[in-house]
GUKEBA-584056 format. One line per field, with one value per residue: residue number from 0; residue in three letters; x, y, z of N, C-alpha, C in turn. Coordinates in Angstrom, 3 decimals. Last residue first. Layout:
! residues N
num = c(NUM	...)
residu = c(Ala	...)
n.c1 = c(X	...)
n.c2 = c(Y	...)
n.c3 = c(Z	...)
ca.c1 = c(X	...)
ca.c2 = c(Y	...)
ca.c3 = c(Z	...)
c.c1 = c(X	...)
c.c2 = c(Y	...)
c.c3 = c(Z	...)
This chain:
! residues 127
num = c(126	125	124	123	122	121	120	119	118	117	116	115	114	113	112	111	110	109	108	107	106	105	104	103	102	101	100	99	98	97	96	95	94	93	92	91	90	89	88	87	86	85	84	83	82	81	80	79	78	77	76	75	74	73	72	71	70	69	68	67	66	65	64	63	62	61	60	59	58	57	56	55	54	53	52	51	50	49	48	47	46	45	44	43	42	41	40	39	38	37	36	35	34	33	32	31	30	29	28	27	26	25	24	23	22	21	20	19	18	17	16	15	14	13	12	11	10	9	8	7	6	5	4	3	2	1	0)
residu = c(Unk	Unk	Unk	Unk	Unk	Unk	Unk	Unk	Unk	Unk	Unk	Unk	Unk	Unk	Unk	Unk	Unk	Unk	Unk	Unk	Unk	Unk	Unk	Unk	Unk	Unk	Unk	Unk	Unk	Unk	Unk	Unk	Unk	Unk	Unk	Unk	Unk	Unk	Unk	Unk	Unk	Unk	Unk	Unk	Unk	Unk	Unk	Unk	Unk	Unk	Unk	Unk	Unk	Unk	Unk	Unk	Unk	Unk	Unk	Unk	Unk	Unk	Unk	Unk	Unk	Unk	Unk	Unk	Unk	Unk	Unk	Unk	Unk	Unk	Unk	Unk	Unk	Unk	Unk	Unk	Unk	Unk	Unk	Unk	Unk	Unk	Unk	Unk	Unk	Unk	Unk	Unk	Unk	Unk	Unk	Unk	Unk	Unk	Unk	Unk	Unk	Unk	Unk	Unk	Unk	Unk	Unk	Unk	Unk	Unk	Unk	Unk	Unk	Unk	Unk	Unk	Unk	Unk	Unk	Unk	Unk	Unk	Unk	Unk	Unk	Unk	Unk)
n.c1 = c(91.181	93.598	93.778	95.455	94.963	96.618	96.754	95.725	94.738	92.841	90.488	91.535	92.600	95.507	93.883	92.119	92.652	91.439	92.445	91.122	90.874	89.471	89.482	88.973	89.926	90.615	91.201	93.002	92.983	94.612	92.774	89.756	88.119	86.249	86.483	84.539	85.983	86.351	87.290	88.095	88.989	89.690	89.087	87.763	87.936	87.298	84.815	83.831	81.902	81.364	80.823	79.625	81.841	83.134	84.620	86.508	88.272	91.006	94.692	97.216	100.296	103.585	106.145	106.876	106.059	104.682	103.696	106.745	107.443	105.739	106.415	109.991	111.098	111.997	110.214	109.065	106.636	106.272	104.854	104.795	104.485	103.426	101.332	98.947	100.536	99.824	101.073	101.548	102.322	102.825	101.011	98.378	96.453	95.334	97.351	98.076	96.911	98.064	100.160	98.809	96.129	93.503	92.325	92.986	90.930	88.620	90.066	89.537	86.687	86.396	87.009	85.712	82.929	83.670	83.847	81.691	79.726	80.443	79.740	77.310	76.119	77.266	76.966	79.112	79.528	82.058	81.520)
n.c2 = c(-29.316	-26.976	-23.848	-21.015	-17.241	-14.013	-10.515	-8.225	-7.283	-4.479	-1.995	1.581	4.009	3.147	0.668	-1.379	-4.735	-7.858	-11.271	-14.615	-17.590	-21.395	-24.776	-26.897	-29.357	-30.421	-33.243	-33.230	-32.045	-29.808	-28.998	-27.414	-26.826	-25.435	-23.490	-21.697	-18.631	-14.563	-11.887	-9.026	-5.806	-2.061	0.474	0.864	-1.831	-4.760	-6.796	-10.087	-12.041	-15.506	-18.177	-20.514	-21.455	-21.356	-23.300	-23.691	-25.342	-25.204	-23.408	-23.663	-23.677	-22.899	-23.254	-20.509	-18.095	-16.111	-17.169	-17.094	-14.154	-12.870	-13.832	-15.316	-18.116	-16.353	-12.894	-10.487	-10.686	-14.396	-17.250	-20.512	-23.778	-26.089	-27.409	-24.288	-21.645	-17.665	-14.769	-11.209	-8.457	-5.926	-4.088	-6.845	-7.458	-7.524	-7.552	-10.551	-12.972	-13.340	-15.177	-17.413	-17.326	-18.780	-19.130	-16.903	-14.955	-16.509	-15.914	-13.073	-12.700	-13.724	-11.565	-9.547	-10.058	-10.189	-7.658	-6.272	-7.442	-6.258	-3.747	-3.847	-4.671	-4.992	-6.211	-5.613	-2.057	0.876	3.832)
n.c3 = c(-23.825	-23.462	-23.236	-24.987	-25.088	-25.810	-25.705	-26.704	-30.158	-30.637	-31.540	-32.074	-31.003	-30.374	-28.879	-26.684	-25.906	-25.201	-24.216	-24.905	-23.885	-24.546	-23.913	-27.211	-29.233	-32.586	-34.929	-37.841	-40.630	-40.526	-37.885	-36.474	-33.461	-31.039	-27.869	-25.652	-23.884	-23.300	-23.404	-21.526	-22.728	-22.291	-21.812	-19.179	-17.432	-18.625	-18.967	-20.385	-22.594	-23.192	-25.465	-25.817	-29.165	-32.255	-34.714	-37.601	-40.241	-40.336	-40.143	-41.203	-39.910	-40.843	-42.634	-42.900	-40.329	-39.330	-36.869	-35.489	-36.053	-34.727	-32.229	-32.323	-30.946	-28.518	-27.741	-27.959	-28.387	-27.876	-26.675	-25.206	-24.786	-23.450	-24.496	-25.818	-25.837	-25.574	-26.742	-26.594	-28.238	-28.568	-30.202	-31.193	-34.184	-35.901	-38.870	-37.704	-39.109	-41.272	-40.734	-40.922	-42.684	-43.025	-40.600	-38.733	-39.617	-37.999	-35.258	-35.801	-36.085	-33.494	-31.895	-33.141	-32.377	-29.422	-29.205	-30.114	-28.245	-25.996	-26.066	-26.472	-24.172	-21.174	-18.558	-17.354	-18.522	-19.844	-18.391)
ca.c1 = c(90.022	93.101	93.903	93.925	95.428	95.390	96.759	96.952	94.541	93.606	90.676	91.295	91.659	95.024	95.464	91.935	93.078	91.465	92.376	91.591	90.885	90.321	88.666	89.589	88.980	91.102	90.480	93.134	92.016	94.739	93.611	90.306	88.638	86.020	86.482	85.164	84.877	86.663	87.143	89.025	88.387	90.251	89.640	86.965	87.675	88.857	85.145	84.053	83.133	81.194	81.694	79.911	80.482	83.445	83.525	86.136	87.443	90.554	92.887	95.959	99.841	102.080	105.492	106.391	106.747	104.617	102.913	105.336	108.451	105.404	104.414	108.458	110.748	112.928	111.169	110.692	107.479	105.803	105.459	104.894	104.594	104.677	102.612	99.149	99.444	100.213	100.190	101.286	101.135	103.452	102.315	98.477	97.670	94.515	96.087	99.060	96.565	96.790	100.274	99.047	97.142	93.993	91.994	93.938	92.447	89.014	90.078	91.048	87.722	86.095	87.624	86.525	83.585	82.994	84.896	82.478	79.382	80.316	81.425	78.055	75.747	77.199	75.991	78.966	78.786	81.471	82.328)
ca.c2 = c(-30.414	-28.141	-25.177	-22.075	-18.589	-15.457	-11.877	-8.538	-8.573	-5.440	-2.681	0.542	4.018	3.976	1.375	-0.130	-2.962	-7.012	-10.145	-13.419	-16.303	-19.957	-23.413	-25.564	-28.894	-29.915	-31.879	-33.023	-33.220	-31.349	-28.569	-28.714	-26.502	-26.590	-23.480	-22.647	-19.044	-16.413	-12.790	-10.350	-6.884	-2.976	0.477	1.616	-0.803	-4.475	-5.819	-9.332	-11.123	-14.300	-16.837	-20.276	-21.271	-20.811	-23.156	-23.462	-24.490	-25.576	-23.754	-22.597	-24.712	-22.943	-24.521	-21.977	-19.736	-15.941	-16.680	-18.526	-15.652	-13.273	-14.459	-14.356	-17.455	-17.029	-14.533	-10.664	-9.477	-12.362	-16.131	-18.862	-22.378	-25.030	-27.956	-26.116	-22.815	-19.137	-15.671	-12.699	-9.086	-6.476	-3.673	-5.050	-7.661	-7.469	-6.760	-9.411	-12.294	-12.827	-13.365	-16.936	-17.757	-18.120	-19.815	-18.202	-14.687	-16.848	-17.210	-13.530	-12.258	-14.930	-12.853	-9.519	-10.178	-11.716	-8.043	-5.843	-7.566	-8.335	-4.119	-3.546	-5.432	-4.032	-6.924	-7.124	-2.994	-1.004	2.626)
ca.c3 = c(-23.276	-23.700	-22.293	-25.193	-24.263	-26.292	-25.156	-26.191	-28.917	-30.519	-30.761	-32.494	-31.147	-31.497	-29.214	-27.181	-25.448	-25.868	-23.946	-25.045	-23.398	-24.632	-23.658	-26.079	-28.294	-31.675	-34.031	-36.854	-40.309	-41.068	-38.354	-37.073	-34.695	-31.634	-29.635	-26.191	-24.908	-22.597	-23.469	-22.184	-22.114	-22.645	-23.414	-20.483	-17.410	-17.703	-19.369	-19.160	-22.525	-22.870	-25.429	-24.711	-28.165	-30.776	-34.028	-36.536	-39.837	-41.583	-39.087	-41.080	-41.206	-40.348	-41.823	-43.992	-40.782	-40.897	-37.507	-35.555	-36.556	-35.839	-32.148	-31.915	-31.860	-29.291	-27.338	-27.581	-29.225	-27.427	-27.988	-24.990	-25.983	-22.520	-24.964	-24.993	-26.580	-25.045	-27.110	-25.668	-27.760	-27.502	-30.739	-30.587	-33.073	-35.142	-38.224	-37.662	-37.528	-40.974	-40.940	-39.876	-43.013	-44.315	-41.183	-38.874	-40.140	-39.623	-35.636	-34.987	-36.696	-34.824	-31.945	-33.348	-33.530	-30.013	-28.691	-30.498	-30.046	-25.930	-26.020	-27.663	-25.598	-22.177	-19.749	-17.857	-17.530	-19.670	-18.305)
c.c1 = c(89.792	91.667	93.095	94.437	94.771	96.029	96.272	97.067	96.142	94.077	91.861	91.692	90.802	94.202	94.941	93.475	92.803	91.622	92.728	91.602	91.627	89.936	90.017	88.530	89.766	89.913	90.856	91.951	92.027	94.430	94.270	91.437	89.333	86.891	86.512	85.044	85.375	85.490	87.107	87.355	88.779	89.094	90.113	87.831	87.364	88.678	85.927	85.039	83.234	82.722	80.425	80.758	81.250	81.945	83.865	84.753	87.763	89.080	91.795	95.071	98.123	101.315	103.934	106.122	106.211	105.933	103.198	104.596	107.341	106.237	104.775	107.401	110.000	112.055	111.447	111.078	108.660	106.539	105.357	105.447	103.925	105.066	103.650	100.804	99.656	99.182	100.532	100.696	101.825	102.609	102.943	100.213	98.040	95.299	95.762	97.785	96.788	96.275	99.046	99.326	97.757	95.079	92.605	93.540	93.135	90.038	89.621	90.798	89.121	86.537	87.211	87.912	84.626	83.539	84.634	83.439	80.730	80.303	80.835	79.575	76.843	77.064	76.454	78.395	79.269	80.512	81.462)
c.c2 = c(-31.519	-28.411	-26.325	-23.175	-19.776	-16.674	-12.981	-9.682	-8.309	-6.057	-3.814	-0.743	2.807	4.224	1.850	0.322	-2.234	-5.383	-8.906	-12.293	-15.754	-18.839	-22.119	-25.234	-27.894	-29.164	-31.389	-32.468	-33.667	-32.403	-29.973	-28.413	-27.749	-26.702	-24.965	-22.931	-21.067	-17.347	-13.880	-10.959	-7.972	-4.455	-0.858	1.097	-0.119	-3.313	-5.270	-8.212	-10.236	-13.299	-15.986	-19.193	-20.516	-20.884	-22.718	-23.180	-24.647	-25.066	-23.843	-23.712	-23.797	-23.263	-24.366	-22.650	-19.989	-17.322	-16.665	-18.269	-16.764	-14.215	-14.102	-14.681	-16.423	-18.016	-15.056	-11.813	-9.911	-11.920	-14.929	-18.318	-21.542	-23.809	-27.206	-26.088	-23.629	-20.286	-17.430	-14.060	-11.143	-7.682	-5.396	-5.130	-6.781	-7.656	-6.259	-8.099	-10.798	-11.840	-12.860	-15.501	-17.025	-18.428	-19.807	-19.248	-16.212	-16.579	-17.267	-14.940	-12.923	-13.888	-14.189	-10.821	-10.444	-11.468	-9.572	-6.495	-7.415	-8.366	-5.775	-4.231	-5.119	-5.028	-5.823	-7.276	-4.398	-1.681	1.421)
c.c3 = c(-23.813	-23.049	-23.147	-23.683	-24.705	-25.613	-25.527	-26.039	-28.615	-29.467	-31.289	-31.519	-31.898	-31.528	-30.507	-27.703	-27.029	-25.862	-25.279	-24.468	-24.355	-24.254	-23.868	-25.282	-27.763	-30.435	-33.348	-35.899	-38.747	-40.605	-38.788	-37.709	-35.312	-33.093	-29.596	-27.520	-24.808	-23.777	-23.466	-22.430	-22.405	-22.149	-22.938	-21.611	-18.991	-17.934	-18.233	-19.275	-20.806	-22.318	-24.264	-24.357	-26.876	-30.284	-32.826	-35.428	-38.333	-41.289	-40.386	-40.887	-40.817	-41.011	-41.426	-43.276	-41.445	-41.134	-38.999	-36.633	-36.897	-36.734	-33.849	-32.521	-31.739	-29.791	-28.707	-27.813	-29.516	-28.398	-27.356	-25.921	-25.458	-24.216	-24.817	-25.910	-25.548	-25.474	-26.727	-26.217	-27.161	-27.264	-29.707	-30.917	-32.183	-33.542	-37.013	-37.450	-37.423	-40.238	-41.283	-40.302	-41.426	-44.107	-42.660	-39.874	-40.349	-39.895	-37.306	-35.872	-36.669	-36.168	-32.567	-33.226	-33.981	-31.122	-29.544	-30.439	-30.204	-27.960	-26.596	-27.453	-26.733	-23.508	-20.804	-18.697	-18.143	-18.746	-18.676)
């Protein structure tokens, strides 16, 4: 099972969530990939997406309107591990979107499916 300090999961999981954040940098259907089948995704400003709601995470995602993350910066990532196939991550991002900045702290959570890792979950809170 995972320890706190496991080096690989923290490699594995970090990648994968600046994986997550270049995708957004292209295009929201990006993401899709790295998506699990049910996945959660809450913004600032009371937005909740899932599988189910009114729009779904890929309605948001593949809209003409989205507009893609111009760059980014994540510090202060560490990962904490939810038994053998799943972890979240926690971090703070620094991003810009039409010239726009933007501060966070964010969480992800990441499950094992198929034998491949994807994100159930992503949260940002303001700062």
């Amino acid at each position: 099972m995972p320890t706190l300090t496991n080096p690989t999961l923290t490699a594995t999981i970090c990648t994968l969530e600046h994986r997550a954040w270049a995708a957004l940098c292209d295009a929201g259907s990006a993401l899709f990939p790295l998506l699990s089948a049910s996945p959660v995704l809450i913004f600032p400003g009371d937005r909740l997406f899932t599988a189910t709601s009114a729009p779904t995470v890929h309605d948001i995602l593949q809209d003409p309107s989205f507009k893609p993350w111009e760059n980014y910066t994540l510090s202060h990532d560490e990962v904490v591990p939810l038994g053998d196939s799943a972890a979240l991550v926690y971090y703070r991002v620094e991003a810009t979107r039409e010239s726009t900045p933007f501060r966070a702290i964010c969480s992800s959570a990441w499950v094992l499916e198929g034998g491949h890792w994807k994100m159930v979950s992503h949260q940002q809170t303001l700062i």
